[in-house]
Structure formats: structure tokens, C-alpha cells
NUMARGU-760049 format. One record per residue: residue in three letters; residue number from 1; x, y, z of N, C-alpha, C in turn. Coordinates in steps of 0.05 Angstrom, whole numbers. Example, Ala and Ser with C-alpha at 12.3 -4.5 7.8 and 13.67 -1.06 7.14 Angstrom:
["ALA"; 1; [264; -114; 156]; [246; -90; 156]; [264; -66; 156]],
["SER"; 2; [257; -45; 142]; [273; -21; 143]; [258; 1; 157]],
This chain:
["UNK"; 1; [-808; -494; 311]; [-795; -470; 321]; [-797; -449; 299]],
["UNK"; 2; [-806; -432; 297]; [-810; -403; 282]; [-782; -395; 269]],
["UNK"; 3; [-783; -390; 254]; [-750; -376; 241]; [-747; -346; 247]],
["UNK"; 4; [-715; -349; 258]; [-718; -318; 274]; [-720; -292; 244]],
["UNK"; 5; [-729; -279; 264]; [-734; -253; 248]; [-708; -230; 252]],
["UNK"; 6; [-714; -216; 237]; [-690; -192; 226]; [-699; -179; 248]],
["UNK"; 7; [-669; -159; 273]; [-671; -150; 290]; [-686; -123; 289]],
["UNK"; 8; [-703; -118; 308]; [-717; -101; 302]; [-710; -74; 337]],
["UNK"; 9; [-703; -60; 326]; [-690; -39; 354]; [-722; -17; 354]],
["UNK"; 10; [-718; -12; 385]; [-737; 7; 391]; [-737; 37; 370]],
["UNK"; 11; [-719; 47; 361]; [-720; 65; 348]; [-708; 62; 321]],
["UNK"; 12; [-718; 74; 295]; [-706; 75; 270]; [-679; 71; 260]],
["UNK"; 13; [-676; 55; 254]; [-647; 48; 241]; [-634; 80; 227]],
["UNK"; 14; [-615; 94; 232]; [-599; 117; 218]; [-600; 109; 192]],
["UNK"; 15; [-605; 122; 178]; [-606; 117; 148]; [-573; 117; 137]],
["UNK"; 16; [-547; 133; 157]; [-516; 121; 158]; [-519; 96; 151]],
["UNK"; 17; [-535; 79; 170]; [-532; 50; 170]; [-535; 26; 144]],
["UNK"; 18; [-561; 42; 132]; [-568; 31; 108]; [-554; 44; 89]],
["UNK"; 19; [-542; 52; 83]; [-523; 72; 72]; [-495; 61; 69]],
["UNK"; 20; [-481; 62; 98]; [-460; 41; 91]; [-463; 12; 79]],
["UNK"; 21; [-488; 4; 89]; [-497; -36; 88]; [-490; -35; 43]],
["UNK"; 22; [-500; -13; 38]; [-508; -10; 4]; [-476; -5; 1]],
["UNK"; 23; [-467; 8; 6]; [-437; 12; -3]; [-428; -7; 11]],
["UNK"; 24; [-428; -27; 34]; [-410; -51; 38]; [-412; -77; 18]],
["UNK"; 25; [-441; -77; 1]; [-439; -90; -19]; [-432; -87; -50]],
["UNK"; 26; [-439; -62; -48]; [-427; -47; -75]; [-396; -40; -76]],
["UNK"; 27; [-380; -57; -56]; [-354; -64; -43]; [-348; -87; -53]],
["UNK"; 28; [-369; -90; -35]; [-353; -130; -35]; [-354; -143; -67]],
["UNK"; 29; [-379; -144; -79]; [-383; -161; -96]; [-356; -148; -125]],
["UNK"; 30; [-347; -125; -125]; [-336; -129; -153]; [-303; -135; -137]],
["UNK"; 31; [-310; -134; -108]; [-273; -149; -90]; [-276; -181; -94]],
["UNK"; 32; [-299; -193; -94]; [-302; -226; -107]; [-291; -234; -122]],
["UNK"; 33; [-293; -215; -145]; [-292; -220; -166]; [-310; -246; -191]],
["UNK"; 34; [-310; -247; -218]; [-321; -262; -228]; [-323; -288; -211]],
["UNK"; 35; [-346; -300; -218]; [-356; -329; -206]; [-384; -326; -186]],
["UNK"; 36; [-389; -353; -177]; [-417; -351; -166]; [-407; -355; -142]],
["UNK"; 37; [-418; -337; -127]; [-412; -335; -94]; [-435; -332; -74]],
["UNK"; 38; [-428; -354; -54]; [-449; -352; -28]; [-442; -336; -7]],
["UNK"; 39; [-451; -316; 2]; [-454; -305; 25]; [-466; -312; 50]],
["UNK"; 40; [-453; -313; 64]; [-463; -326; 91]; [-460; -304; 114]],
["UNK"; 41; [-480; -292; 126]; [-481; -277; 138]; [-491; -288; 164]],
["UNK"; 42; [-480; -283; 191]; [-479; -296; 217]; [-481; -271; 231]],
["UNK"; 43; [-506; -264; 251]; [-518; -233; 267]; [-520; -250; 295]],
["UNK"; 44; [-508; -244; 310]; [-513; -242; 339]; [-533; -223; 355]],
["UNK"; 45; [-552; -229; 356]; [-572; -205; 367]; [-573; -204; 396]],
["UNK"; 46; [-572; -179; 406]; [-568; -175; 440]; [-584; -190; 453]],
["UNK"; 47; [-607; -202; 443]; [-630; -218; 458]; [-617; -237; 458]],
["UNK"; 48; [-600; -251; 445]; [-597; -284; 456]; [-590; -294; 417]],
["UNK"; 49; [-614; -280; 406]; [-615; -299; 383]; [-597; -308; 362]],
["UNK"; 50; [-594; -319; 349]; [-567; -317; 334]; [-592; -323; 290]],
["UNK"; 51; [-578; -301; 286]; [-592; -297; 257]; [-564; -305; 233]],
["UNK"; 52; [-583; -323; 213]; [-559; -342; 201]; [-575; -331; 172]],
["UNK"; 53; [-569; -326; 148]; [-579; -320; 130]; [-552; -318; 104]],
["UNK"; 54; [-565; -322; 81]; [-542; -334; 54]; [-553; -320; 38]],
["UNK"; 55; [-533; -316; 15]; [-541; -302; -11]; [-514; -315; -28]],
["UNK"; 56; [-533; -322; -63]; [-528; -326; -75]; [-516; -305; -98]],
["UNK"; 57; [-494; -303; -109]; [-492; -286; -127]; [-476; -290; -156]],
["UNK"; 58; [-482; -277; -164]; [-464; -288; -199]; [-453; -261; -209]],
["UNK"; 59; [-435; -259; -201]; [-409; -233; -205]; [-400; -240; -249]],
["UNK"; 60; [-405; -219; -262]; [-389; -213; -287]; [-374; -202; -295]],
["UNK"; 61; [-365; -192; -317]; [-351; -171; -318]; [-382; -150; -322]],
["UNK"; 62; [-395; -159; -337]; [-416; -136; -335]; [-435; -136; -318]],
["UNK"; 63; [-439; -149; -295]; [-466; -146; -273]; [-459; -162; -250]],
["UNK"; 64; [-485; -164; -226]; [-482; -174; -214]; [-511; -182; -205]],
["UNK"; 65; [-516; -203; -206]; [-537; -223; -207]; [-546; -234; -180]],
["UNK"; 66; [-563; -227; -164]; [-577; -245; -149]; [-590; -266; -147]],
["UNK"; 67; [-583; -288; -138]; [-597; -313; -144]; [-611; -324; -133]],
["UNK"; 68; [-630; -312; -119]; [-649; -316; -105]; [-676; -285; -111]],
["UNK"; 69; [-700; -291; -102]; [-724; -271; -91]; [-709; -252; -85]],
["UNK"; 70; [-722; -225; -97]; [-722; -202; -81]; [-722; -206; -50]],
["UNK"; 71; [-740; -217; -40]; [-747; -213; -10]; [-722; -224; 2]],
["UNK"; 72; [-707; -253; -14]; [-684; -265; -3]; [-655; -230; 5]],
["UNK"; 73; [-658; -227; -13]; [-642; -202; -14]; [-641; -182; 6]],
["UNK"; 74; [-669; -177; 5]; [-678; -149; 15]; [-675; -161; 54]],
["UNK"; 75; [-686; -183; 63]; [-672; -200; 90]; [-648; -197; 91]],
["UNK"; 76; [-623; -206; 74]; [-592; -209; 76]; [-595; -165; 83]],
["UNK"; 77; [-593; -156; 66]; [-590; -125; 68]; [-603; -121; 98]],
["UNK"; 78; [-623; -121; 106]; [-632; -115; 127]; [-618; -121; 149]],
["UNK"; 79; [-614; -147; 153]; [-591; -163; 176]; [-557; -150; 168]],
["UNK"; 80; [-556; -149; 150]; [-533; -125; 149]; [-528; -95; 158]],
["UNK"; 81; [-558; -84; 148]; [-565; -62; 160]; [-548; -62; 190]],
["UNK"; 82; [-571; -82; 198]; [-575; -75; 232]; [-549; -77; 242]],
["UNK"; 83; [-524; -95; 229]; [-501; -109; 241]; [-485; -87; 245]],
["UNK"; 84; [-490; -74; 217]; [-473; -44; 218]; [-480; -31; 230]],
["UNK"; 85; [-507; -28; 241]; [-509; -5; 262]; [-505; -9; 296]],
["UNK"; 86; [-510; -32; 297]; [-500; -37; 321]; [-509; -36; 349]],
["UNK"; 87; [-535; -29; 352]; [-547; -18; 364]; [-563; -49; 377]],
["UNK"; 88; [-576; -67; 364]; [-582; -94; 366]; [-568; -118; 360]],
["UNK"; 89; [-549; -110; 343]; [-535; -137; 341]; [-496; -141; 353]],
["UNK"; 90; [-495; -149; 369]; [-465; -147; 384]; [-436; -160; 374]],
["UNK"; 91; [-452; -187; 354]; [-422; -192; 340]; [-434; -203; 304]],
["UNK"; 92; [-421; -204; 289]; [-428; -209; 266]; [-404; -218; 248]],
["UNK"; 93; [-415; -243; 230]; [-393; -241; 213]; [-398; -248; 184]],
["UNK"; 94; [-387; -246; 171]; [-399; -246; 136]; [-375; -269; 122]],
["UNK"; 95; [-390; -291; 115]; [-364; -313; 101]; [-373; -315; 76]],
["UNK"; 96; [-355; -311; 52]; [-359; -306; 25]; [-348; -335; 15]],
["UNK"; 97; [-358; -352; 4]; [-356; -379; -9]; [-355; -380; -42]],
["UNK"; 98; [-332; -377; -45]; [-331; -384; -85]; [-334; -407; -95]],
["UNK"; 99; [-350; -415; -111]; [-345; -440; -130]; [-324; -438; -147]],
["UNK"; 100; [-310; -458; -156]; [-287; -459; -174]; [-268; -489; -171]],
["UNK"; 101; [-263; -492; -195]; [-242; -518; -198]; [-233; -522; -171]],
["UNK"; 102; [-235; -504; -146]; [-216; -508; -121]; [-235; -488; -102]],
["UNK"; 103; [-255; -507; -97]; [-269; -465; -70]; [-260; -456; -52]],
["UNK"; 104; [-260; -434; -50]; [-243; -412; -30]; [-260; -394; -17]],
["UNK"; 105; [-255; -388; -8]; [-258; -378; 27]; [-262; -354; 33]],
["UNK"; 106; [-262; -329; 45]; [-258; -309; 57]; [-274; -294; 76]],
["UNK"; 107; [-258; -281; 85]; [-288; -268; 109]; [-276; -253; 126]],
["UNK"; 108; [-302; -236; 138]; [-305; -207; 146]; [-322; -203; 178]],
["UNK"; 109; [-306; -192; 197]; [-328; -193; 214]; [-326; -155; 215]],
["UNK"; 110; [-352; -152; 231]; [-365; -122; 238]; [-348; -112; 258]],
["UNK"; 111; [-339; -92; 251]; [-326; -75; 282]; [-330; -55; 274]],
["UNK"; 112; [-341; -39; 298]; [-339; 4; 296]; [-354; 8; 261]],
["UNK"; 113; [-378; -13; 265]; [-394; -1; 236]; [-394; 1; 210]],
["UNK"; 114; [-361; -26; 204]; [-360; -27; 185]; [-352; -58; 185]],
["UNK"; 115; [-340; -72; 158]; [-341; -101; 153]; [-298; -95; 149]],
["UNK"; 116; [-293; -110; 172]; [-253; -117; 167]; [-260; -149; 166]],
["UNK"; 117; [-233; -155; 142]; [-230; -181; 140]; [-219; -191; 174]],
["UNK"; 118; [-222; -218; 163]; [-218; -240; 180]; [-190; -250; 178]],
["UNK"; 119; [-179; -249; 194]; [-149; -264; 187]; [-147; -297; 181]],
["UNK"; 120; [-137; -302; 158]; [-144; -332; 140]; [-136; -350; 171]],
["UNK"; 121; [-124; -346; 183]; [-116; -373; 202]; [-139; -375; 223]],
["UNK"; 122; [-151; -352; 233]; [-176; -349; 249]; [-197; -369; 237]],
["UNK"; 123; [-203; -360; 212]; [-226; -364; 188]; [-216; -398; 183]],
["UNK"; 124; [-187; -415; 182]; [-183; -435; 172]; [-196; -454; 206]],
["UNK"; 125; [-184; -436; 219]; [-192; -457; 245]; [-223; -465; 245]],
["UNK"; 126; [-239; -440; 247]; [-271; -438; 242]; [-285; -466; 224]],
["UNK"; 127; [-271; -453; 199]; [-273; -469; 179]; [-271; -502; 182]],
["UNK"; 128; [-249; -502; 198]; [-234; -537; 203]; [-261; -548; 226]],
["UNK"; 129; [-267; -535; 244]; [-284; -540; 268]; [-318; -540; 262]],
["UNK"; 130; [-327; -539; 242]; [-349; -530; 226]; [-360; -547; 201]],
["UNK"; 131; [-338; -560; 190]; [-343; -579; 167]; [-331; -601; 180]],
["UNK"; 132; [-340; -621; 153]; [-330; -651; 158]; [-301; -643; 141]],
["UNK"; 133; [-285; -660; 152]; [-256; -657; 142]; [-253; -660; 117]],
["UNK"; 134; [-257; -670; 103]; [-260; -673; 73]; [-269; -649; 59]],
["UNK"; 135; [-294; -642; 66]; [-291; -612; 55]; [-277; -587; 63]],
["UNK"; 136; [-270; -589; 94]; [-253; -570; 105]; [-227; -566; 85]],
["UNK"; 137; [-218; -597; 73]; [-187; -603; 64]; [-190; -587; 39]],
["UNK"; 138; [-217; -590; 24]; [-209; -577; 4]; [-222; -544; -10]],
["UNK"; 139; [-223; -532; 18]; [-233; -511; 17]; [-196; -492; 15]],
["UNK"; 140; [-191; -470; -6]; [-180; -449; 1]; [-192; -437; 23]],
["UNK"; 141; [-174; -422; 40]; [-181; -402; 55]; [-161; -373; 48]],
["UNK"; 142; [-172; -351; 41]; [-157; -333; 28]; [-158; -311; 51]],
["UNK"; 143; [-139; -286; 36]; [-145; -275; 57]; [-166; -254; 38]],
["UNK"; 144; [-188; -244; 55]; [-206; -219; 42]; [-196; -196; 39]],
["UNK"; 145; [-200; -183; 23]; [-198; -157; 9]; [-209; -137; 33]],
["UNK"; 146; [-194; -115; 36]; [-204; -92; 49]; [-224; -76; 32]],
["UNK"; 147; [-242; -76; 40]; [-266; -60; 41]; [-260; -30; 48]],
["UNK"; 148; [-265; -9; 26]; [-255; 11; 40]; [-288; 35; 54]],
["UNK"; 149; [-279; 39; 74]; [-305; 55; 81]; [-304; 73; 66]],
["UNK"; 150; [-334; 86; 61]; [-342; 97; 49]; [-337; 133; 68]],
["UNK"; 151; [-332; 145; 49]; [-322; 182; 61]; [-347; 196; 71]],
């Protein structure tokens, strides 16, 4: 079976779109804070398909590190793109995974074009229904940081 591809709409993505997607990350990653974090990004596309894609990252006090290919990147941004614009993709949600003595949790779904947290008990149920219990048990689930839109 082919691996789905990044949604592609009859007309040009608003450059708003890619615009917010750069400021929703230039958001999120210093709201992580220090540590290595997986992104898990989940796109519902109006056709049926469902687009699953991850990013690795390594938050400092001085940078922020991709841990993967360019191209890995430049996919996650794109499927973000489109999520924020809205036009092809109908539901979306973004789950941020920390490593640490104890990993924790958080997450964000798309509404009206931008990324609102997830309320932790939504996100713990998900979470509980999704893993084997053992790791469910010892996952934090926090609540995420508001993201503030950009003016």
C-alpha cells in the first residue's frame, strides 16, 4: 500500500497558512521546553485519508534541533500547513511526547486555523485506549500551553 501523501487542494495554499504553521512552531517548541520531544501529528483529509506523521526534536536553552532529514521536516510543516488552512483537511490533532525520568503528554487539536490545547482528561482517555496499559500508566498527561495566535 503506498504511503499517503501530504494533502494537496485544487488551489494554492494562502501563504496566512504557511505563515501561521511557522509561528505555530516557533510557539510550541520554546512552550516544551528543554528535552527531546516527539511530535505526532494526526490530519484527517476530506477524501477519506487519514495522514499520521512525527517529528523529533531537541529543545535547549540555546536552539532547537531537528532530528530527523530536512525532507522529514519540511512533510511535518506541510501537513500542518494544510491542517491550518483548512480547506482539505477536516479534523487534526498534534500530540507532543517528552522523554524524561517520567514522560508526559500534551496536545493540541486545530480549530478556526489555529492549534488549542486538548483538555488532559480527553487526551488521558485517548491515551488509555491507544497504548498497552503499562505504558498508558506511566505516561504524564499535562495540560498544554496556550499557543498564542499570531496578530
Amino acid at each position: 500500500m503506498p504511503e499517503p501523501q501530504p494533502p494537496r487542494p485544487a488551489a494554492p495554499v494562502p501563504a496566512s497558512a504557511m505563515g501561521r504553521a511557522l509561528h505555530a512552531l516557533t510557539a510550541l517548541f520554546p512552550a516544551l521546553g528543554e528535552g527531546s520531544h516527539e511530535l505526532n501529528l494526526t490530519a484527517d483529509h476530506r477524501d477519506g485519508a487519514v495522514l499520521a506523521i512525527s517529528l523529533n526534536v531537541t529543545v535547549t536553552a540555546e536552539s532547537v534541533r531537528v532530528d530527523q532529514p530536512a525532507d522529514e521536516y519540511m512533510r511535518f510543516f506541510t501537513v500542518l500547513t494544510f491542517a491550518l488552512e483548512q480547506s482539505t483537511v477536516h479534523d487534526a490533532t498534534l500530540i507532543a511526547a517528552t522523554s524524561a525520568d517520567r514522560p508526559r503528554a500534551c496536545g493540541w487539536e486545530v480549530r478556526q486555523g489555529w492549534l488549542h490545547p486538548i483538555d488532559p482528561a480527553v487526551l488521558q482517555s485517548a491515551v488509555t485506549a491507544h497504548l498497552p496499559a503499562d505504558e498508558a500508566a506511566s505516561l504524564v498527561i499535562c495540560a498544554a500551553p496556550v499557543l498564542h495566535l499570531p496578530r
